[in-house]
N, C-alpha and C positions, 0 to 999 in steps of 0.2 A: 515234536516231542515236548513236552509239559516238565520233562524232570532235569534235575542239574545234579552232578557230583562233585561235591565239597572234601577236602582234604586237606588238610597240614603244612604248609611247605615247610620245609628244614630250616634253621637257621644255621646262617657259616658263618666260623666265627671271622671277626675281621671285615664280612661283605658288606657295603655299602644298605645293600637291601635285607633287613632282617626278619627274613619268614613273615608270614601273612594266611591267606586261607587262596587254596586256587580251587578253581569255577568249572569245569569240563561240560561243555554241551555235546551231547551225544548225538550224531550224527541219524540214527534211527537204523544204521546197515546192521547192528548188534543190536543185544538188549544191553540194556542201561547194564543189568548185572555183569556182561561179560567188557563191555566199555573199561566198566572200574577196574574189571581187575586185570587187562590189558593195559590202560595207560595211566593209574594211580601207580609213582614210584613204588618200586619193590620193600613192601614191610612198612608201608604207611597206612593207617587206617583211613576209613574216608564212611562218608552219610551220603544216601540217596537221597533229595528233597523237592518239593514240586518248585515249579517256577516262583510261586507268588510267595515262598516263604524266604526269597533273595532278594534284599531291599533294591528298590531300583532307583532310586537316587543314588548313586555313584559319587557321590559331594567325596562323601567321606568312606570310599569305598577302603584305602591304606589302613582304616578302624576295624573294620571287621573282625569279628571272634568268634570261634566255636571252642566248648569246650572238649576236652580229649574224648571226657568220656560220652560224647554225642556220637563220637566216630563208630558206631555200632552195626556199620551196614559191612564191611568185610573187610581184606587187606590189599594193597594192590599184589601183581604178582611179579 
């Protein structure tokens, strides 16, 4: 499967780790659409995007950003 689901993680306040973007590779047993909105957190938006638009250098993966309003692909449920 060529595609990846992008979403928002939360930040909390106080936690060590503060929010970032998380990565969901779809296993291919679903469509990518029912993926999202089965394990995208409940009420978070998220983007469907092909593999090659995910930098693969990893150096700096802790940098990574999307903006909110990119999240246009649906909600999780």
């Amino acid at each position: 499967m060529n595609q990846r689901i992008l979403y928002k993680t939360p930040q909390i306040p106080g936690a060590e780790y503060q929010g970032g973007i998380a990565v969901i590779v779809p296993t291919g047993e679903l469509s990518v659409t029912e993926t999202a909105k089965k394990d995208v957190p409940t009420g978070l938006p998220y983007k469907i995007v092909d593999v090659s638009d995910i930098p693969s250098d990893r150096t700096f993966r802790d940098a990574w950003d999307i903006e909110e309003a990119e999240l246009t692909d649906g909600v999780g449920e």
